[in-house]
C-alpha positions as CSV (number, residue, x, y, z in Angstrom):
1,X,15.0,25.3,-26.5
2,X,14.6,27.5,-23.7
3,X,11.0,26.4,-23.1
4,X,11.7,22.8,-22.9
5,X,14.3,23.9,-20.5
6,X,11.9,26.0,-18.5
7,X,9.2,22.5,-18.6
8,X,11.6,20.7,-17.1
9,X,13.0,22.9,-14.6
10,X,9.3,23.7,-13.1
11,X,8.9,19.6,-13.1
12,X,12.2,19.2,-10.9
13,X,11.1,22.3,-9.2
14,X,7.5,20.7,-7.9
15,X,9.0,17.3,-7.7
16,X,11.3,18.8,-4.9
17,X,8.3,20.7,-3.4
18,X,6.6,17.4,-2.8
19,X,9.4,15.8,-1.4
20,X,10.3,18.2,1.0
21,X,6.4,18.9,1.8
22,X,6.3,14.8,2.8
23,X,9.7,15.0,4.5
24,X,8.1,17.6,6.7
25,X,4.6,15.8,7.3
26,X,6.6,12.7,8.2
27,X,9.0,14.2,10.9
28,X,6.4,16.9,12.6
29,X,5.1,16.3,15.8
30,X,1.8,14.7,16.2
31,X,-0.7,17.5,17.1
32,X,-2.6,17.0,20.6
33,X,-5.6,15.7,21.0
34,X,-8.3,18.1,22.3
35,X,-10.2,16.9,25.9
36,X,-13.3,17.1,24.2
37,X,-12.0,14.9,21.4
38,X,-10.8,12.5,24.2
39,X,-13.7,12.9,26.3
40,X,-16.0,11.4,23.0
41,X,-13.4,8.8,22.1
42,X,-14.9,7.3,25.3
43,X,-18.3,6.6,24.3
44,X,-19.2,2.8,23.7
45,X,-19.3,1.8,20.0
46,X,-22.5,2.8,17.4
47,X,-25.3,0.3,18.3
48,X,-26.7,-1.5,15.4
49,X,-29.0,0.1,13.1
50,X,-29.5,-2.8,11.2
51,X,-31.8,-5.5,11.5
52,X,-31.5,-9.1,11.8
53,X,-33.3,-11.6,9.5
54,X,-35.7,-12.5,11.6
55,X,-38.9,-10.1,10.8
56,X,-39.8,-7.5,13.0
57,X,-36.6,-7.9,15.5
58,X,-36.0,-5.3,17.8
59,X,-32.6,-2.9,17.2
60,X,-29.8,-4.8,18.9
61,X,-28.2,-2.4,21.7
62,X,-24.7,-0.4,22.2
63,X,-21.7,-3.2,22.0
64,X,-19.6,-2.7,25.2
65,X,-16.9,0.1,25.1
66,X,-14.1,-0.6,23.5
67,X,-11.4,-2.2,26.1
68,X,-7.6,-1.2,25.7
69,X,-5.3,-3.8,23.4
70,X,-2.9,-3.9,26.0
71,X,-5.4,-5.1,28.5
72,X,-5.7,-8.7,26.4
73,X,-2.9,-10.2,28.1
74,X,-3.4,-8.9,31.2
75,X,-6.6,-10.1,31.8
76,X,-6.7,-13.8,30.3
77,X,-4.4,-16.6,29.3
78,X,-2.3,-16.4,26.0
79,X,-2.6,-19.3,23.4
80,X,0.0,-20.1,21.2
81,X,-1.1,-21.5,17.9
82,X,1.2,-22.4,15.6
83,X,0.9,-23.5,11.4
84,X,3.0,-23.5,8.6
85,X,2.1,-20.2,8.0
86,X,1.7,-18.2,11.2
87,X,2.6,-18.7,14.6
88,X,-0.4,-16.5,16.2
89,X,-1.2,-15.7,20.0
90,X,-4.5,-15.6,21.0
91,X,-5.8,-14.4,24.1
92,X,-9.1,-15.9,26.2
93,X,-9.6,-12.3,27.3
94,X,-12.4,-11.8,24.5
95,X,-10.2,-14.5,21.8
96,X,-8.9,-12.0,20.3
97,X,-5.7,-11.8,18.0
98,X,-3.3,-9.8,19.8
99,X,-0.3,-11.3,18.1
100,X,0.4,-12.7,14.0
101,X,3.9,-13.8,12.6
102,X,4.0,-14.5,9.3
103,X,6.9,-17.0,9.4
104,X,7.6,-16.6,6.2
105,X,8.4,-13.3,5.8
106,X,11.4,-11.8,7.7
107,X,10.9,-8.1,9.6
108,X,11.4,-5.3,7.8
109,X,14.7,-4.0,9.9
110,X,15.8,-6.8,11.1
111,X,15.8,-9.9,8.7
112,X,16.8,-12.3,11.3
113,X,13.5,-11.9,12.7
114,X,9.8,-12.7,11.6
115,X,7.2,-10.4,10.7
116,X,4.5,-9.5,13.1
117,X,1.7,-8.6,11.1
118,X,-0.9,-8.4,14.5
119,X,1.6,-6.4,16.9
120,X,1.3,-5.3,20.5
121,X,4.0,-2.8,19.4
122,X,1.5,-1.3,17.1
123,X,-1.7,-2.0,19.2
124,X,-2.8,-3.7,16.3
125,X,-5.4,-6.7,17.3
126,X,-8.3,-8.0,15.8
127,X,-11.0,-8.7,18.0
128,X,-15.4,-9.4,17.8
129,X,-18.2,-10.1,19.7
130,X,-21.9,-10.1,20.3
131,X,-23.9,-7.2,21.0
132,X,-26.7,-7.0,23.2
133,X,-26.9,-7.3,27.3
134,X,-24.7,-9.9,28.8
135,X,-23.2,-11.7,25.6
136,X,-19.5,-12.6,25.7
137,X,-17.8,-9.5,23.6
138,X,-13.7,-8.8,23.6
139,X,-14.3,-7.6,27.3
140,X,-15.4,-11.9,28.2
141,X,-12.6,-14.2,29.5
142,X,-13.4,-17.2,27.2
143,X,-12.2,-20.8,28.5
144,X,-10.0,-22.6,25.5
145,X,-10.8,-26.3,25.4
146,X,-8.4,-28.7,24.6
147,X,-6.9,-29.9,21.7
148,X,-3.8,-29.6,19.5
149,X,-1.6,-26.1,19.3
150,X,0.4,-26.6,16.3
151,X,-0.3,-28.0,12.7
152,X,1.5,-31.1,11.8
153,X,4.4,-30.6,9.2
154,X,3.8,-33.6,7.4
155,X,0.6,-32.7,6.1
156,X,-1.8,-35.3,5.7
157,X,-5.4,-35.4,7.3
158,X,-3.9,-32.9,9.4
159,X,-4.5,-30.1,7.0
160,X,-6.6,-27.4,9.6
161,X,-6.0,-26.3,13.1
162,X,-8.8,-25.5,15.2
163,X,-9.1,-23.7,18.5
164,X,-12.3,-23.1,20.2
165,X,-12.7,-20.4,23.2
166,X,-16.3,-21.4,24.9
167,X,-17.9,-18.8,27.3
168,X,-21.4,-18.5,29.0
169,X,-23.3,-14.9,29.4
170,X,-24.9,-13.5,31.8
171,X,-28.0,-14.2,30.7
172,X,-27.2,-18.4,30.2
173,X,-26.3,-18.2,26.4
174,X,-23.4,-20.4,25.5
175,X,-21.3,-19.3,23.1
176,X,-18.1,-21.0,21.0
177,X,-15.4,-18.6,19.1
178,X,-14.2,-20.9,16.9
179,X,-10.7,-20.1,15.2
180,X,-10.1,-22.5,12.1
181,X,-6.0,-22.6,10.2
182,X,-5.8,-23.9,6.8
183,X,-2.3,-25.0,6.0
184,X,-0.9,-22.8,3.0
185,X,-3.7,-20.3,3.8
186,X,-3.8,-17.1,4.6
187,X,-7.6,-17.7,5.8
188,X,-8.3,-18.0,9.0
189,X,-12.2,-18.4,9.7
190,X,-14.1,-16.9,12.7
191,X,-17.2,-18.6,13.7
192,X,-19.4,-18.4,16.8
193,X,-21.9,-21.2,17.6
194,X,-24.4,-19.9,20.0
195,X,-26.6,-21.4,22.1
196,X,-29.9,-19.9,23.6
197,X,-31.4,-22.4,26.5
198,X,-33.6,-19.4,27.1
199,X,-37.5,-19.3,27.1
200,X,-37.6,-16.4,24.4
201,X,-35.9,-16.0,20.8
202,X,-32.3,-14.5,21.0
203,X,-31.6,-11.3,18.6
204,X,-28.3,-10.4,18.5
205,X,-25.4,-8.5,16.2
206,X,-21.9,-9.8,16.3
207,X,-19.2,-7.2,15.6
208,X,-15.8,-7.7,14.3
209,X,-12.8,-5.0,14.4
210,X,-9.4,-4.0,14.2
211,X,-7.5,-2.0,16.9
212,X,-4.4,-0.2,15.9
213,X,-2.4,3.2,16.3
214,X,-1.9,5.3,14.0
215,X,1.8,4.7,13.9
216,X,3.5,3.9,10.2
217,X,4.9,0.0,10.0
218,X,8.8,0.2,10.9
219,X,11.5,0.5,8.1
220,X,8.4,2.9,6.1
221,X,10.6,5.1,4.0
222,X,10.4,8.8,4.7
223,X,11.0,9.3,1.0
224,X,8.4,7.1,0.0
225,X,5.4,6.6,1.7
226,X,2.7,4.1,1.2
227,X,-0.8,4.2,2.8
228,X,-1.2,2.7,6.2
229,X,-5.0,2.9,7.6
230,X,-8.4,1.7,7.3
231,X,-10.0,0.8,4.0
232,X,-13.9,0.3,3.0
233,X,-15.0,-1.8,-0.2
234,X,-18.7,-1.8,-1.2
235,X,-19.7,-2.7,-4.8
236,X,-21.8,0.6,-4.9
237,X,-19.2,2.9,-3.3
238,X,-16.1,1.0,-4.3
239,X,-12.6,1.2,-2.6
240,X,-12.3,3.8,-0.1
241,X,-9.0,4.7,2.1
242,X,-10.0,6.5,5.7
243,X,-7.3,8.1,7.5
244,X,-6.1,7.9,10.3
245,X,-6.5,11.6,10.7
246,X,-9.8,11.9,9.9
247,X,-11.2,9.5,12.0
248,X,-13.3,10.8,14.6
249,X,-13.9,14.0,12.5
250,X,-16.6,14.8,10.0
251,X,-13.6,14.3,7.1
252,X,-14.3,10.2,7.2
253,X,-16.5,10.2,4.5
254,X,-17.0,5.9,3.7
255,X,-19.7,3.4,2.9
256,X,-21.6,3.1,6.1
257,X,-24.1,0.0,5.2
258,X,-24.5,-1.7,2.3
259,X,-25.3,-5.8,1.3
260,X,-22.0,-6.4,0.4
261,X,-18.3,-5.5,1.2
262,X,-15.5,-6.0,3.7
263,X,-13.4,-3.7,5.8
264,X,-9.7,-4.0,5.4
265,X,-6.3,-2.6,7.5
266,X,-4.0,-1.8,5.3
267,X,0.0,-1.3,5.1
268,X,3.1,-1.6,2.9
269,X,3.0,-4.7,1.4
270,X,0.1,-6.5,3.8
271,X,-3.4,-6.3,4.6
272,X,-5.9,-7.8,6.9
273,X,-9.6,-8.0,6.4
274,X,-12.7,-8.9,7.9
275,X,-14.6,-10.6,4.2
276,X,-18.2,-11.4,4.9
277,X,-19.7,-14.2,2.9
278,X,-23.3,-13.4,1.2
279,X,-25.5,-10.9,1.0
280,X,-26.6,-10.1,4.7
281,X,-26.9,-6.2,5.4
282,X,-24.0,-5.1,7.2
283,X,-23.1,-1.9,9.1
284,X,-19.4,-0.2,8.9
285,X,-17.8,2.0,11.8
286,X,-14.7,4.0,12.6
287,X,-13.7,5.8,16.0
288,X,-11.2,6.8,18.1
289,X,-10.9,5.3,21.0
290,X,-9.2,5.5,24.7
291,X,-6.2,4.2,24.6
292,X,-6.0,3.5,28.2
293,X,-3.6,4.4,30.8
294,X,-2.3,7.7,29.5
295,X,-2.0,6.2,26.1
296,X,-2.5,8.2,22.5
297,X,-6.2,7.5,21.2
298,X,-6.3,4.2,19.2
299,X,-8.9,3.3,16.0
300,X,-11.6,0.8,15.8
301,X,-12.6,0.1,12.7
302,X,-15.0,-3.1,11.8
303,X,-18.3,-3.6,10.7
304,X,-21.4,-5.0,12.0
305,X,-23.4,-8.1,11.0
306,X,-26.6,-9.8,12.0
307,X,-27.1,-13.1,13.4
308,X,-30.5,-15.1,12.3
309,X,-33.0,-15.0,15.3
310,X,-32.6,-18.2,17.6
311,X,-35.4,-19.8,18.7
312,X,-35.8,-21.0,22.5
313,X,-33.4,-24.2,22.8
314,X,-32.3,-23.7,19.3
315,X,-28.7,-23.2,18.6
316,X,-27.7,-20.1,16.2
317,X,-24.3,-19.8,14.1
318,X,-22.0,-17.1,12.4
319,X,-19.4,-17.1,9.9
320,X,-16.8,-14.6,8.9
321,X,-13.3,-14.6,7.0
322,X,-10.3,-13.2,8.4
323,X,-7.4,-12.7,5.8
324,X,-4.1,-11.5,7.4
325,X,-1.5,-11.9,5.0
326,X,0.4,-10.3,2.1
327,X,-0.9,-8.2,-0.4
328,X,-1.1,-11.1,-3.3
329,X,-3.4,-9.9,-5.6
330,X,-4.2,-13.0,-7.6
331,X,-5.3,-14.4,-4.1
332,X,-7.2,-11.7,-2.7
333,X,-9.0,-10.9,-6.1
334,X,-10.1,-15.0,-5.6
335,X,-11.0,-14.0,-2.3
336,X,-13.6,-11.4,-2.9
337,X,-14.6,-8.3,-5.3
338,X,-12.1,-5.4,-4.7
339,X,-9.8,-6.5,-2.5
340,X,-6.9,-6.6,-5.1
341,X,-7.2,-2.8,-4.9
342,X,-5.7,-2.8,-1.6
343,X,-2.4,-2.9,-3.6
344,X,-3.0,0.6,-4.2
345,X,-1.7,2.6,-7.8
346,X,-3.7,5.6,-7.7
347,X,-5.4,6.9,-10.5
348,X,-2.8,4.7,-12.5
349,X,-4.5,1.4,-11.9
350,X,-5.5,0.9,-15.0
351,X,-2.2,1.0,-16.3
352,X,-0.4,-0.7,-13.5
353,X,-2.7,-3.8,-13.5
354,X,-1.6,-4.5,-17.0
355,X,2.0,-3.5,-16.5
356,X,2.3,-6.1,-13.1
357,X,0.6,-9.5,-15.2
358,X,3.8,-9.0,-18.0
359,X,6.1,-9.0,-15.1
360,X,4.3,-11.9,-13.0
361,X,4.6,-13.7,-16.9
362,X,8.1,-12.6,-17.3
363,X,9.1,-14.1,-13.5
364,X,7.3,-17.3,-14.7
365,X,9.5,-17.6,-17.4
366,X,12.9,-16.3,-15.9
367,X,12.6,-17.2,-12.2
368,X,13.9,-14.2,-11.1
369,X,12.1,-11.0,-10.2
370,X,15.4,-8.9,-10.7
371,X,15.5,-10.0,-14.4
372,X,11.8,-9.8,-15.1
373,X,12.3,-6.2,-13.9
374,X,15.2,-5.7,-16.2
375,X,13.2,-7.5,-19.4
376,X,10.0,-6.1,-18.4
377,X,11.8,-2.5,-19.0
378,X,13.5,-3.5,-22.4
379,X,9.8,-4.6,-23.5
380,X,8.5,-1.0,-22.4
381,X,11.3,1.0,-24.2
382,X,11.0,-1.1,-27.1
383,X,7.5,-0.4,-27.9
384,X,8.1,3.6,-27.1
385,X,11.3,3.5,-29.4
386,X,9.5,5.2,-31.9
387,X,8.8,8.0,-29.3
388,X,11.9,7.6,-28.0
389,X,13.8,8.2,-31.2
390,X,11.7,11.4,-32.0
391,X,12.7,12.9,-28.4
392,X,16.5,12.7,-29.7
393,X,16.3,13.4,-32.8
394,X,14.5,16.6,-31.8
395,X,17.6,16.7,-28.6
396,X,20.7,16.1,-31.3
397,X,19.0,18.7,-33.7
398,X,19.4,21.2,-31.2
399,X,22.7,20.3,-30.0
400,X,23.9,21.1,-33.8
401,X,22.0,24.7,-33.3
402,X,23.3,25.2,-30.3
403,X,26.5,27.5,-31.0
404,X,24.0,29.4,-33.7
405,X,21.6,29.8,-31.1
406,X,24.6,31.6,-28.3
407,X,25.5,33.5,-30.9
408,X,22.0,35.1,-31.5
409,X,21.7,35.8,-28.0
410,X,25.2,37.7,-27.9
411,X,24.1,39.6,-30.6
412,X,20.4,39.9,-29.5
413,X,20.5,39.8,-26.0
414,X,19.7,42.9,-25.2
415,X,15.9,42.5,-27.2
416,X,14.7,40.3,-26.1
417,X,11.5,40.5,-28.5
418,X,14.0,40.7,-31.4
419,X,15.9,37.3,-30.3
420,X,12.5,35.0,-29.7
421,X,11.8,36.1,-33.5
422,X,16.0,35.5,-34.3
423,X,15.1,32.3,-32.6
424,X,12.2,30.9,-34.2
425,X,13.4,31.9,-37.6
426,X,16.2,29.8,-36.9
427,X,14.4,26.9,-35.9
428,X,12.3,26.9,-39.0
429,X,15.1,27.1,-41.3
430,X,16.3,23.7,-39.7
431,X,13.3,22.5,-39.3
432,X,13.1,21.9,-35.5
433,X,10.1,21.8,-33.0
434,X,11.5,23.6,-30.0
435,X,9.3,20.9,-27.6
436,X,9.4,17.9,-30.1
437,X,12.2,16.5,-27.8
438,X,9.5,17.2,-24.4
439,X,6.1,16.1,-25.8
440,X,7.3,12.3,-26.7
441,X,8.6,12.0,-23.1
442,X,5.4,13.4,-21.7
443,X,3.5,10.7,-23.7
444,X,5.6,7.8,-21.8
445,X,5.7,9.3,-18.2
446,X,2.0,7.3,-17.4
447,X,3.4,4.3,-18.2
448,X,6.7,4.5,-16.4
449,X,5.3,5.7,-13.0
450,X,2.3,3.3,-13.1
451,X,5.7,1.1,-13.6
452,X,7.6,2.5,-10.4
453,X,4.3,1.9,-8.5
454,X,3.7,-1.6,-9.6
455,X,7.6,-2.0,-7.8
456,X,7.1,-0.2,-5.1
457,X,3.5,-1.8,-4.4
458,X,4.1,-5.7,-5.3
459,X,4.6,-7.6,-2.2
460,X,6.4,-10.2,-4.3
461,X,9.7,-7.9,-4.5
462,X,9.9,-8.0,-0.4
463,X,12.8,-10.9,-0.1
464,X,13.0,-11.5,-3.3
465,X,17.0,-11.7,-4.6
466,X,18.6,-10.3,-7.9
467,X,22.1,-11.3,-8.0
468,X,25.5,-10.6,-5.8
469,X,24.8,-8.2,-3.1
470,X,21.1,-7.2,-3.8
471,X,19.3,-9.9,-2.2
472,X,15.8,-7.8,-1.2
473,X,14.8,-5.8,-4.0
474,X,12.1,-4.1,-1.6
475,X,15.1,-3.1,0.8
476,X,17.7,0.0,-0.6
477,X,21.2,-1.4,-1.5
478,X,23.2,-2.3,1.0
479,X,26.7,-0.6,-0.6
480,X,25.1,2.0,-2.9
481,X,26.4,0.2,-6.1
482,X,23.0,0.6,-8.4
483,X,22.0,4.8,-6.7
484,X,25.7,5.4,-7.9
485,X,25.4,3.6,-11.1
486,X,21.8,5.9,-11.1
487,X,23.9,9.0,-10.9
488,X,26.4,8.8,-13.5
489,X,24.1,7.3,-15.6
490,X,22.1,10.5,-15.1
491,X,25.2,12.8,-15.5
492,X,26.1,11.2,-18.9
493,X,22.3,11.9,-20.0
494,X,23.2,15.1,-18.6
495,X,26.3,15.6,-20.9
496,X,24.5,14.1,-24.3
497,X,21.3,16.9,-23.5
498,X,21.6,20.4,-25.6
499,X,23.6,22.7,-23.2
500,X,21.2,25.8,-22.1
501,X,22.3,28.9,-23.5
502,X,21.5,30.3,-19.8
503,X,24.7,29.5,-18.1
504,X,22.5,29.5,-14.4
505,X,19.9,26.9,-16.3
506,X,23.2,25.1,-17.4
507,X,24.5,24.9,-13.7
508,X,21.2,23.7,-12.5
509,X,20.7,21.0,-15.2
510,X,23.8,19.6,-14.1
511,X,23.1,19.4,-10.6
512,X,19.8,17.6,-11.2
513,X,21.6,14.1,-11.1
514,X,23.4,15.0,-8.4
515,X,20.4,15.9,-6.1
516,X,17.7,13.5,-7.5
517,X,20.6,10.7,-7.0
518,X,20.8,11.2,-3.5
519,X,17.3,10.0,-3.2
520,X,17.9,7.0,-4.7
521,X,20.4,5.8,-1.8
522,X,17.3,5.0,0.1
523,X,14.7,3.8,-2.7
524,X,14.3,-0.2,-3.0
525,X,16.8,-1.7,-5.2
526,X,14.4,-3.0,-7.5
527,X,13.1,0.6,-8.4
528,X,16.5,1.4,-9.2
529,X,17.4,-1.0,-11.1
530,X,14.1,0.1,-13.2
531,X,15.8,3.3,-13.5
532,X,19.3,2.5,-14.2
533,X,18.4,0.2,-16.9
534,X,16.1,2.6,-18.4
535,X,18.8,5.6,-18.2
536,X,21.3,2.8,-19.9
537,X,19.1,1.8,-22.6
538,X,18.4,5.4,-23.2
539,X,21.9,6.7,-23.2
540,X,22.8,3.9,-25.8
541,X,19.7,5.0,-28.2
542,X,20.1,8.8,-27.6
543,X,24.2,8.2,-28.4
544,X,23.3,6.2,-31.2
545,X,20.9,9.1,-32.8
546,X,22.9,11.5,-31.6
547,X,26.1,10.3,-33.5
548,X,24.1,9.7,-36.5
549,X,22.6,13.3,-36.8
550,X,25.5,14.9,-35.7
551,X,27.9,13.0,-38.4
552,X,25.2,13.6,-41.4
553,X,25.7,17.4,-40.6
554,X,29.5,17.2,-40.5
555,X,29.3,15.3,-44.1
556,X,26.4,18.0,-45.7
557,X,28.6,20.7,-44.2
């Protein structure tokens, strides 16, 4: 008894570690950055050490230093596109990104507002270019030529939205950035059409990046923290996360070329990639930058691609895929190999996967996310009921011991030697395993935290209403209905539980629901309602056993 106390005590005691460990990373002051870190940060980005297709092409040279994403709208005109998905701003200073609402998603604070996924809050743009001397990069003011700004709603022939920036370098080239909508996509394709009028073939690299501090997405819970940074997929490295701390440092260990791959920004809930198509060599990168103006260092992170040698006159083209949306992993698995994992579960993925395709089945059926949660978790403790119902059978066992066991230690206390023996005499007598109530419950807790992060990760939950009051189950409850529910619910477990003949372990247990409840005021709804539907359904089976036992001693007696 006293050892399944002690487990559990030491697995509150580290759970509360972490927590307060991550409370404290999350709050502390960002550390300065060095001069000589800032003074690097400065240098242009890597030049391209691959080659284009063209045989025996020379290394393409440095892209241009990295300009400031503040600088985009002060430099060039602002576009407004607008589809049925996004409402984006692009600037001709370079065409880049600087701005991406996804219209229908409401902010994460303020839900009578739209989510910015590309935000000049954040510094977060994405932005390309050609490398080599004079070729329009993110530092060129492009022209936009004409045409429409917003997708028509009635659909029709009118299903893409193009805009086209045009700009000529230094060195004649033309060159077209051409930005392509698809309505009900979250696609957006990049292509550059470039012309060489020159008298000698054109080699060149085109780069494509993201800009963005290192600041979390607002309404990011200080309790529970998701990943926010920079992610690498290659088929021969696989999925790879780079913070945002160890950028610029020796500690960014990723895929730095392969044939294959993408680069990804990831957050909570949404994710934006640069997905090449094919099997061209590509380069990746990831620096700190100059923020500009007295600004905190920013990262770029993108990857480098070559561009087929054009021949004098000819006219050379290249193609990349831009997703910036939510993290929908039946769309981005569609969209290339590994990009799914972006909906990160840890070392629990191979659980979680499983556990998220019931639920998606379940919603299919029911229509509701709040009940497919609630079904979902009467499906998982029906097929551990057998484990279930050995925990407390083993749990009501010792609750019949119990006033046996006080007694031995008022008689034994003293010996502590002499009462372990007392002790495990007793429980062979009544035949009880002294952990049989732990190791069932240790068996389950995989499956229940790949389950908490498959809530906490699934994008579908953001927006998505129960019933009544709870009408975001990725937002906490608005009145605290289900975290108090959580606690009694926890307290009664509490009460049913063997009491510890240790009246200091006793006073602990019952705190326990009192201090792990308070973190639940600030969870999502929908991960407690996973909890409070769990503790119900387990108070009803532990009752039920617990009745049973106890009564089929009181009638043997």
């Amino acid at each position: 008894m006293d050892n399944r106390r002690l487990i559990l005590l030491m697995i509150f005691s580290i759970s509360l570690v972490m927590l307060w460990d991550a409370w404290q990373k999350y709050n502390q002051p960002k550390a300065p950055v060095p001069a000589a870190t800032q003074a690097a940060a400065a240098t242009p980005q890597p030049s391209a050490s691959l080659q284009p297709g063209a045989a025996a092409a020379p290394t393409a040279p440095a892209a241009p230093a990295a300009a400031p994403a503040a600088a985009a709208s002060a430099g060039g005109e602002t576009i407004t596109i607008k589809t049925d998905l996004f409402t984006a701003d692009v600037s001709t200073l370079g065409g880049d990104l600087t701005r991406l609402e996804l219209t229908r998603y409401t902010a994460t604070e303020d839900k009578s507002k739209t989510f910015k996924l590309f935000d000049p809050k954040h510094r977060y743009v994405a932005q390309s270019g050609l490398i080599g001397d004079g070729l329009p990069n993110h530092r060129t003011v492009f022209a936009a030529t004409s045409g429409p700004r917003e997708m028509a709603k009635d659909g029709g022939k009118d299903d893409k939205l193009q805009l086209r920036l045009e700009a000529t370098g230094a060195n004649g080239v033309k060159v077209a950035k051409i930005y392509t909508f698809s309505r009900g996509s979250y696609l957006i394709n990049v292509d550059y059409e470039i012309g060489n009028p020159g008298q000698q073939p054109l080699t060149t690299h085109a780069y494509y990046q993201f800009q963005r501090d290192d600041v979390k997405p607002e309404g990011e819970s200080k309790m529970v923290s998701t990943f926010t940074g920079p992610a690498v997929y290659t088929g021969e490295e696989k999925y790879q996360k780079i913070s945002f701390e160890d950028i610029g440092k020796d500690k960014a260990k990723f895929a730095k070329t392969a044939d294959n791959g993408w680069l990804a920004m990831v957050q909570h809930y949404f994710v934006s990639a640069w997905v090449p198509q094919g099997k061209d060599k590509r380069e990746f990168y990831a620096r700190k930058i100059d923020g500009g103006n007295g600004s905190p260092l920013v990262t770029a992170t993108g990857l480098i691609m070559p561009v087929e040698q054009i021949a004098p006159g000819g006219t050379g083209r290249q193609s990349i895929t831009l997703y910036a949306g939510p993290q929908e992993q039946a769309t981005l698995k569609k969209l290339a190999d590994g990009l799914e994992l972006v909906v990160d579960y840890g070392w629990l993925t191979v659980v979680a996967v499983p556990i998220f395709w019931v639920l998606q089945a379940i919603h299919s059926l029911l229509g509701n996310w709040g009940w497919a949660i609630i079904f979902l978790t009467i499906g998982i403790k029906l097929i551990f009921f057998p484990l279930s119902a050995a925990s407390y059978k083993s749990m009501a066992k010792m609750r019949t011991v119990t006033p046996r066991l006080q007694q031995l230690k008022e008689r034994f206390g003293d010996d502590r030697q002499r009462l372990n023996q007392e002790m495990m005499k007793l429980y062979q007598t009544e035949k009880i395993n002294p952990l049989g109530g732990c190791l069932p419950i240790v068996v389950q807790i995989p499956v229940f935290i790949a389950l908490y992060w498959v809530l906490l990760g699934a994008v579908e939950m953001r927006d998505a209403p129960w019933l009544g009051w709870i009408t975001d189950l990725s937002s906490a409850d608005p009145y605290y209905v289900l975290p108090v529910i959580m606690v009694v619910s926890m307290i009664i477990q509490t009460k049913l539980n063997p009491t510890p003949p240790d009246p200091m372990q006793a006073k602990v247990m019952m705190a326990m629901p009192f201090i792990f409840g308070v973190m639940f005021f600030w969870f999502p709804s929908g991960l407690v309602l996973y909890w409070v539907v769990n503790n119900i359904l387990s108070i009803a089976q532990q009752w039920q056993i617990t009745r049973m036992i106890e009564g089929g001693g009181k009638k043997a007696a």
